[in-house]
C-alpha beads as a LAMMPS data file, in Angstrom:
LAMMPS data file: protein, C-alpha beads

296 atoms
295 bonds

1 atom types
1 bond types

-500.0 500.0 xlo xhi
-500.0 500.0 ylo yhi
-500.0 500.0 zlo zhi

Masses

1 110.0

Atoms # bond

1 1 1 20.677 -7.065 -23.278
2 1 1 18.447 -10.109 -23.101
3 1 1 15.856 -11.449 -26.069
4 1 1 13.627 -11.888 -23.101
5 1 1 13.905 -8.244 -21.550
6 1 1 12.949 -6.824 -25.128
7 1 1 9.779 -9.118 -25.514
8 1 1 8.656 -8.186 -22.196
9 1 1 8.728 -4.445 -22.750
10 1 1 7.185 -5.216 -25.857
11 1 1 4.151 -7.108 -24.140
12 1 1 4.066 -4.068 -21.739
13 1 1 3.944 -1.567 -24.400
14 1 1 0.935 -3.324 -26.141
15 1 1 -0.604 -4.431 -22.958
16 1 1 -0.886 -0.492 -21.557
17 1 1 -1.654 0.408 -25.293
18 1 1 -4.993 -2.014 -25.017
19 1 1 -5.528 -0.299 -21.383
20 1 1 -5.614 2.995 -22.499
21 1 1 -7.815 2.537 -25.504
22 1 1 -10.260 1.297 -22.859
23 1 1 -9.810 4.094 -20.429
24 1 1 -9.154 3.979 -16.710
25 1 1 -13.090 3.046 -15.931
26 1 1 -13.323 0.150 -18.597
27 1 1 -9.482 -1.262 -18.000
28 1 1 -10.148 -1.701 -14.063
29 1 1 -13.312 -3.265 -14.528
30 1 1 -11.993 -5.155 -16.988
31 1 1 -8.940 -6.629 -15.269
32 1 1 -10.762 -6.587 -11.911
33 1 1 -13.076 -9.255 -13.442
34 1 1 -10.363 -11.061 -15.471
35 1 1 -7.983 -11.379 -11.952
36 1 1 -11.589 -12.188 -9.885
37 1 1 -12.305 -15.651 -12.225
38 1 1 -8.659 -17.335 -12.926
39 1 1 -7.009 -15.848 -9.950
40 1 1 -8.353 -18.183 -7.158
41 1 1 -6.293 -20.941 -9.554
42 1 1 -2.976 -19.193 -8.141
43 1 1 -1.014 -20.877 -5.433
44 1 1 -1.599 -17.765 -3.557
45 1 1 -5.269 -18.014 -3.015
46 1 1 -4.542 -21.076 -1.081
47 1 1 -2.329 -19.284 0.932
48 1 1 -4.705 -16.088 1.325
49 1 1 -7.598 -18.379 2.429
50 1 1 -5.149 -19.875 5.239
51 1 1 -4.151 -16.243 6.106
52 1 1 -7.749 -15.019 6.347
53 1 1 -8.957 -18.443 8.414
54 1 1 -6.020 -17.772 10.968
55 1 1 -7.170 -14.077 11.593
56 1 1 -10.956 -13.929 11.222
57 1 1 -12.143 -17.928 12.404
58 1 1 -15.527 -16.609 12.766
59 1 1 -16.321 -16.408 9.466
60 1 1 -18.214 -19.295 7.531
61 1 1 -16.092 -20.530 4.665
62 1 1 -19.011 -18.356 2.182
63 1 1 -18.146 -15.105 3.861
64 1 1 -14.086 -16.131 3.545
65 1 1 -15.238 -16.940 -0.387
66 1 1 -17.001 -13.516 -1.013
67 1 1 -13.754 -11.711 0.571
68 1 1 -11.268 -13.591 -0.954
69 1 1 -12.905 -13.115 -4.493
70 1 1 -13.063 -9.086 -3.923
71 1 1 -9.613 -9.280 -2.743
72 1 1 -8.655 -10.748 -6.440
73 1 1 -10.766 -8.154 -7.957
74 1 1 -9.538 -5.021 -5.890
75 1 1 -5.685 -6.614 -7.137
76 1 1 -6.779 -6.793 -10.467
77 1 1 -7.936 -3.600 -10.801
78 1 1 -5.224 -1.951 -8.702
79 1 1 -2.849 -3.223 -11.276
80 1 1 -4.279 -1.758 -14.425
81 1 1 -4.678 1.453 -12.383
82 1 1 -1.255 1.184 -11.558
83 1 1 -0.624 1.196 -15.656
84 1 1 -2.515 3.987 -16.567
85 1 1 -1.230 5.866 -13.265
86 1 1 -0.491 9.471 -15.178
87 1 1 -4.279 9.060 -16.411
88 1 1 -5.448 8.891 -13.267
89 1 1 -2.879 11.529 -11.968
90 1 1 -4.698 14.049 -14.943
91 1 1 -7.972 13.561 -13.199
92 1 1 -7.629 13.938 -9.335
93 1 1 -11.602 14.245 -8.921
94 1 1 -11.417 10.092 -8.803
95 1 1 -10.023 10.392 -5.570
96 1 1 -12.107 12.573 -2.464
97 1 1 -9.775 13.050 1.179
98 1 1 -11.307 13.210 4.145
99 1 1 -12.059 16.763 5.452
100 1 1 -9.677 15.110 8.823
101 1 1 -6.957 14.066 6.927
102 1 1 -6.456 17.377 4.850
103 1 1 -6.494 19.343 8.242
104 1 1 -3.943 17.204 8.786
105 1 1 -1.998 17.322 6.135
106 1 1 -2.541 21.622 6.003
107 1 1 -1.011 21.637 9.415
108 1 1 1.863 20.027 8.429
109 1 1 2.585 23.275 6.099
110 1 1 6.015 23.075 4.490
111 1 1 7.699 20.659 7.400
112 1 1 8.556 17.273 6.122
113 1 1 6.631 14.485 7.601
114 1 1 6.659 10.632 7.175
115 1 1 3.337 9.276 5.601
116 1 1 2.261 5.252 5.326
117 1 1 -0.525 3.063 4.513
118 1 1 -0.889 -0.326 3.898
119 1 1 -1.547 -2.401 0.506
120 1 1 -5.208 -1.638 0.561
121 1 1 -7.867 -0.143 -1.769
122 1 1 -5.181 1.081 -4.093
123 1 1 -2.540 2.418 -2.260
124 1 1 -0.644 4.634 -5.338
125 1 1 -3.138 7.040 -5.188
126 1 1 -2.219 8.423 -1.552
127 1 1 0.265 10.330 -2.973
128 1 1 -2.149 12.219 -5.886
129 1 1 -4.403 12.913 -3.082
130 1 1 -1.463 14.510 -0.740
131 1 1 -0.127 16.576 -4.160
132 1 1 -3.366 18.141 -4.293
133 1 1 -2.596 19.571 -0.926
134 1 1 0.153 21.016 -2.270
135 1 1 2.742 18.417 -0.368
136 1 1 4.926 16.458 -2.647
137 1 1 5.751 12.812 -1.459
138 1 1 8.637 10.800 -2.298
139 1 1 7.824 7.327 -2.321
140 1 1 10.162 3.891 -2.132
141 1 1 10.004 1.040 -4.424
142 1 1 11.780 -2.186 -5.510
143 1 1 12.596 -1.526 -9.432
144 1 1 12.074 -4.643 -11.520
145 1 1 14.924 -7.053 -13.309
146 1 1 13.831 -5.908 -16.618
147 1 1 15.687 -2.170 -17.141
148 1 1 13.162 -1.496 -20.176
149 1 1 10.443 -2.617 -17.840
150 1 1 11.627 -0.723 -15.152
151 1 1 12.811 2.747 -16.980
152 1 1 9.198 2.819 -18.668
153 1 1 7.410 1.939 -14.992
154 1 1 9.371 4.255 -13.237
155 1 1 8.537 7.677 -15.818
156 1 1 4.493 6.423 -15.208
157 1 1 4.684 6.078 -11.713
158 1 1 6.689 9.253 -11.458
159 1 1 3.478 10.942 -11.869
160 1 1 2.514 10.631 -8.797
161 1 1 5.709 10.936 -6.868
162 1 1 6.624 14.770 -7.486
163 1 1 8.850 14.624 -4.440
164 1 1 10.717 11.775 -6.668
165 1 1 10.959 7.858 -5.897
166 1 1 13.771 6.496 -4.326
167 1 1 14.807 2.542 -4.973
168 1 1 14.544 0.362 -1.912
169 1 1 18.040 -0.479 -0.531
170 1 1 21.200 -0.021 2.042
171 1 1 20.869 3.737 0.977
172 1 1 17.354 4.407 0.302
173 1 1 16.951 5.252 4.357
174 1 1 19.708 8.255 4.091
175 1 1 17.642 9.202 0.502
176 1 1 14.730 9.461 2.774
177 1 1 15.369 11.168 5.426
178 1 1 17.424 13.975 3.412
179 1 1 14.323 14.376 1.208
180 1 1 12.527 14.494 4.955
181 1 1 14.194 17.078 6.071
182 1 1 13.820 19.167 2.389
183 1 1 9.597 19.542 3.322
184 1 1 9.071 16.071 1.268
185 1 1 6.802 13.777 2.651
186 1 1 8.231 10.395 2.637
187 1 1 5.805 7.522 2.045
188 1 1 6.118 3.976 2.565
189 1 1 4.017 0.553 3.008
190 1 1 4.456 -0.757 6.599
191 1 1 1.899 -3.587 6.979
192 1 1 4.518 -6.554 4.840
193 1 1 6.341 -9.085 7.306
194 1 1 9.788 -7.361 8.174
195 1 1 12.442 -9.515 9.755
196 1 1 14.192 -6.225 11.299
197 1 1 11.350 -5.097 13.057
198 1 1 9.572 -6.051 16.181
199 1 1 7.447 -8.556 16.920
200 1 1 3.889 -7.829 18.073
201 1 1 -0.030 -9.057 18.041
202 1 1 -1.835 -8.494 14.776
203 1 1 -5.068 -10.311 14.725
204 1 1 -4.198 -11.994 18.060
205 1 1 -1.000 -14.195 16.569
206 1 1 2.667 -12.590 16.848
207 1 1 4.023 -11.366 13.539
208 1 1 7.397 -9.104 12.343
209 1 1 6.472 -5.928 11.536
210 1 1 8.327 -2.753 10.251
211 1 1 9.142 -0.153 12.573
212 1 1 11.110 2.256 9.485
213 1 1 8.444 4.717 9.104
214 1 1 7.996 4.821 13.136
215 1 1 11.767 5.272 13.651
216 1 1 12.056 7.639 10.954
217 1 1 9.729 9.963 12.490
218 1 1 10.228 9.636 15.721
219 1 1 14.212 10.128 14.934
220 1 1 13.910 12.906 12.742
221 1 1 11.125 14.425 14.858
222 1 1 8.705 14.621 12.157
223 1 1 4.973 13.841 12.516
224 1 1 3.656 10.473 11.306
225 1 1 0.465 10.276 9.145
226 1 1 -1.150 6.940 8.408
227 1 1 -3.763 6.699 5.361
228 1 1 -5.391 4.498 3.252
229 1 1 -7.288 4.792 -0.063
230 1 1 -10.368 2.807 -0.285
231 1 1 -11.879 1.719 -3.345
232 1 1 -15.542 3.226 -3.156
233 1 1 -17.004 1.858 -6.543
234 1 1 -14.733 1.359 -9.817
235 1 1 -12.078 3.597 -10.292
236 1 1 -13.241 6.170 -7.416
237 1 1 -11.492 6.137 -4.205
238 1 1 -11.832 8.000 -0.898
239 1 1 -8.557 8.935 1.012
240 1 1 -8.978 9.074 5.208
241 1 1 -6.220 8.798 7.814
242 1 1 -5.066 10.290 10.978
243 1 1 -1.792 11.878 12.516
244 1 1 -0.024 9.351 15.032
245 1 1 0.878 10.134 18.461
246 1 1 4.181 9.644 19.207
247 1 1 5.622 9.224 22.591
248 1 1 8.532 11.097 23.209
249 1 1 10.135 10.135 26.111
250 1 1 14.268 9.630 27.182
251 1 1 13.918 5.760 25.686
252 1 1 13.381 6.415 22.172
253 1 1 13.440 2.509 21.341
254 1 1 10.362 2.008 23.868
255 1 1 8.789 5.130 22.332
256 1 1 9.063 3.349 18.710
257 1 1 7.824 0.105 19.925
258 1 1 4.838 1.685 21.472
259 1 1 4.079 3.848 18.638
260 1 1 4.856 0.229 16.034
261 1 1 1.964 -1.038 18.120
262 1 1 -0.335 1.765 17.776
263 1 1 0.238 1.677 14.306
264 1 1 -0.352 -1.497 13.443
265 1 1 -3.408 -1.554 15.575
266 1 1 -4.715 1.218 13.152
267 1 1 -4.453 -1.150 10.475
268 1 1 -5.911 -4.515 11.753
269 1 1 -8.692 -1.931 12.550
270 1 1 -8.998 -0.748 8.719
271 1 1 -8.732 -4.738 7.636
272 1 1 -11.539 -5.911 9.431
273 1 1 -13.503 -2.829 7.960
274 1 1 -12.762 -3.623 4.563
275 1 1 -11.254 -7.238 4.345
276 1 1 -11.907 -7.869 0.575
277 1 1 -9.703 -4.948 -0.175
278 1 1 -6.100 -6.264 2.208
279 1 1 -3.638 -8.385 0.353
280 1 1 -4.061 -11.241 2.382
281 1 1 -1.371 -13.770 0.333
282 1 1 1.517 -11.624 1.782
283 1 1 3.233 -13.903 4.394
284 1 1 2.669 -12.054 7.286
285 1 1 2.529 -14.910 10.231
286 1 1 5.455 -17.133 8.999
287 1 1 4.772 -19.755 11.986
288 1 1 1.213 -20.055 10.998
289 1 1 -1.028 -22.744 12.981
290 1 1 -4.796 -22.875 11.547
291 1 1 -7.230 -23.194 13.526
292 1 1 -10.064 -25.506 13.135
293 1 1 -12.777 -24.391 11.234
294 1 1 -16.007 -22.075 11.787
295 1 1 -19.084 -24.075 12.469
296 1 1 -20.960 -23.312 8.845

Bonds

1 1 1 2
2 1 2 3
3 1 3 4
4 1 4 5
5 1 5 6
6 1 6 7
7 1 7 8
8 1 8 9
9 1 9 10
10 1 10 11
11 1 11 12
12 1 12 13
13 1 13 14
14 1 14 15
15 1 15 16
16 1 16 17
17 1 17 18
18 1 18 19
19 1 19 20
20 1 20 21
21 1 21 22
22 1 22 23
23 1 23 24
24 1 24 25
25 1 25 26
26 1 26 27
27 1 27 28
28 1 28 29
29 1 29 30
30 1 30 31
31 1 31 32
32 1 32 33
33 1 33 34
34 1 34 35
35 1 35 36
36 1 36 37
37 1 37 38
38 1 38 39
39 1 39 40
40 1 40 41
41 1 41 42
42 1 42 43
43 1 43 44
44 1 44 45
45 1 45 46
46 1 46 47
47 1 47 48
48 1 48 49
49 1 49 50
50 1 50 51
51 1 51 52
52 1 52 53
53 1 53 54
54 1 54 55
55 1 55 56
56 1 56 57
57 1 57 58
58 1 58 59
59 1 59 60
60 1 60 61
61 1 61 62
62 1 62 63
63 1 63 64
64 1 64 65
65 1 65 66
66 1 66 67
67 1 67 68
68 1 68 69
69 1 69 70
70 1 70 71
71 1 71 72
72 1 72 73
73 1 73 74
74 1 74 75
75 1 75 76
76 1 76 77
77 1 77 78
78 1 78 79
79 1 79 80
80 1 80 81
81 1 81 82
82 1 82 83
83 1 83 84
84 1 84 85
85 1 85 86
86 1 86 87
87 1 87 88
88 1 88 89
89 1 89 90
90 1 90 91
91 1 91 92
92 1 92 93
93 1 93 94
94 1 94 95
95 1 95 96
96 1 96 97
97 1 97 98
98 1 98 99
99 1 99 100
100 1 100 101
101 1 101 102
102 1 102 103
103 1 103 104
104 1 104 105
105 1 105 106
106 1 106 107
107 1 107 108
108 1 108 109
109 1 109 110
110 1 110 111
111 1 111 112
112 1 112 113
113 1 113 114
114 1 114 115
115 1 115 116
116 1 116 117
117 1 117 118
118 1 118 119
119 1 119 120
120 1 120 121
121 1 121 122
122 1 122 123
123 1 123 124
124 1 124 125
125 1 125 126
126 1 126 127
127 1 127 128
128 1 128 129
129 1 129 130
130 1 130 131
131 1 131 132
132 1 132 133
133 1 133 134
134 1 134 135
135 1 135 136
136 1 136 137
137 1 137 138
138 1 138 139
139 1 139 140
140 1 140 141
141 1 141 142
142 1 142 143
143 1 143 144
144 1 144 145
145 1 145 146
146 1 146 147
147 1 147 148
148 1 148 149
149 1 149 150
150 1 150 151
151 1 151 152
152 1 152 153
153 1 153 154
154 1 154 155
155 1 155 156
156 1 156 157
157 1 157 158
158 1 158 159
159 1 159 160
160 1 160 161
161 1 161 162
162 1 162 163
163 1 163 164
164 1 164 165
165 1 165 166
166 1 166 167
167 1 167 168
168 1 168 169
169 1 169 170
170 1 170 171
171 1 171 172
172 1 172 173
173 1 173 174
174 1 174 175
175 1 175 176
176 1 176 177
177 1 177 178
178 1 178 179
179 1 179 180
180 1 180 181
181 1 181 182
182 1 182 183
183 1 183 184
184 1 184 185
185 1 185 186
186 1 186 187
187 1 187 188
188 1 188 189
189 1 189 190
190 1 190 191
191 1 191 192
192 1 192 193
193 1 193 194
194 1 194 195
195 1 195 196
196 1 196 197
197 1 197 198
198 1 198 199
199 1 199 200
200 1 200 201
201 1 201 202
202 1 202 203
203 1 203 204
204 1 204 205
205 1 205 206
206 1 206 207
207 1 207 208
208 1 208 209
209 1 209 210
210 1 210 211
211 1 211 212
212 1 212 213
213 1 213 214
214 1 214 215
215 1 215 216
216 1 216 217
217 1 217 218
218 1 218 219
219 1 219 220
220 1 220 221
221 1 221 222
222 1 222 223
223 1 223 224
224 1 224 225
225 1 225 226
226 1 226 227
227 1 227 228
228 1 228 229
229 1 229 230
230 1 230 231
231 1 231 232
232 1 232 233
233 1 233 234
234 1 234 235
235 1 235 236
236 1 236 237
237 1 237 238
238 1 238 239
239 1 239 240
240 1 240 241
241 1 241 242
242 1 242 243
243 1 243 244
244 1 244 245
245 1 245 246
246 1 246 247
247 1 247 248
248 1 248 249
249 1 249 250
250 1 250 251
251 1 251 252
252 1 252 253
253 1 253 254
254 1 254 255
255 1 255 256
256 1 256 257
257 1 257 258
258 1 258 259
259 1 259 260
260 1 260 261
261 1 261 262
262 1 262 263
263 1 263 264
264 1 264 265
265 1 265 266
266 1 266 267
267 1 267 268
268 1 268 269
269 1 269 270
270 1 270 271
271 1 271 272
272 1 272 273
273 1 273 274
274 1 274 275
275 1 275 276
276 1 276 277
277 1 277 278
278 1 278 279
279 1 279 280
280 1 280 281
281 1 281 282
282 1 282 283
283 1 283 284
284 1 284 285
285 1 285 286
286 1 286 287
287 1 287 288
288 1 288 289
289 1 289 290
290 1 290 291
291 1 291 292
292 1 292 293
293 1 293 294
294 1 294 295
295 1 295 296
């Protein structure tokens, strides 16, 4: 094994060590402010800015500022959260659901159902909220190069994934939908740029986005819950979604498209209500054209 896998682990080790000492409050706010000051150095920020300019012109290059800057600091802090995950898991009173979404969630009873959000607020903490309902969610991930890295991530995140986490790849989809069809709830992001999608509007500018969780429900004939977990102040968080219509018709393909659409219009609706809390480096509009600038 590699010098280089063992000293990262090692840095891991000590890093989540200093977290915990801290405790989930004191390690967000910590790294939020940390990520908010030297992250706008990061080639990304450039990008983000571009990203935010392209779908929100209207906004003076201040307002852009104050949301890119809580962007950095909602990252930040998603990531230490992210490390101390089974903390959080041990004290589920951080996170509040909606009164609509666990109606929702009740109806679904012991049926399996496909749930996805987006990479806002901090989106690990759907599936502690859904648990609580007493429905376990599987959720996919990419594991990371470093197998010490990666072994020690995977028994945190676990946590929160009592219906197990499945690695993203050719077979993950066939992992899925069995654990669908068990009474899991299968989670997943949709809102990154995928190539095998469709292409559609968001913000007024054609992008590829991912029609999996769509497909999987509408194949499977499962219902489709969309969610998001926004960051109310610190470490506290407030879980609210809705179940998805989905058109069932004899062209399932047109029924997926239309129901891709509806979805994604769910989420440029939940961006422009919380901007500073969207991951807006991700390359979602790979033809991107600025426009010219606000008037200030």
């Amino acid at each position: 094994m590699q010098a280089g896998f063992w000293l990262e682990y090692a840095v891991l080790r000590v890093v989540v060590a200093l977290l915990g000492l801290l405790g989930v409050d004191r390690a967000s706010a910590f790294m939020g402010r940390l990520w908010r000051w030297f992250a706008r150095f990061n080639p990304r920020h450039a990008r983000a800015e571009r990203h935010l300019t392209f779908a929100m012109p209207d906004l003076t290059s201040v307002q852009r500022t104050v949301i890119l800057l809580d962007m950095w600091e909602n990252l930040g802090r998603t990531f230490a959260e992210g490390l101390l995950l089974p903390e959080i898991v041990a004290h589920p009173e951080r996170i509040a659901m909606s009164e609509r979404l666990a109606a929702e969630i009740r109806t679904i009873g012991a049926g399996g159902a496909v749930f996805c959000s987006l990479h806002q607020g901090n989106w690990e903490l759907l599936a502690v909220g859904s648990t609580g309902l007493g429905k376990p969610v599987a959720g996919i991930y990419r594991p990371l190069r470093n197998p010490l890295s990666e072994a020690y991530f995977r028994s945190r995140r676990e946590t929160a994934y009592p219906g197990g986490l499945v690695s993203a790849g050719t077979a993950s989809v066939l992992r899925l939908r069995s654990l669908a069809r068990s009474g899991v709830a299968v989670a997943m992001m949709a809102d990154l740029p995928d190539r095998t999608g469709i292409v559609a509007s968001f913000f007024g500018h054609p992008a590829p986005v991912s029609k999996l969780p769509v497909a999987m429900a509408r194949r499977l004939g499962l219902p489709l819950v969309v969610a998001h977990c926004l960051r109310t102040e610190g470490a506290q968080f407030r879980i609210d979604g809705e179940r998805l219509d989905m058109p069932h018709t004899d062209d399932p393909e047109t029924d997926i498209e239309k129901a891709t659409l509806a979805l994604h219009a769910v989420f440029e609706t939940w961006i422009r209500h919380a901007p500073g809390q969207w991951m807006w480096a991700t390359r979602k509009w790979p033809k991107l054209e600025l426009p010219s600038s606000p008037t200030e």
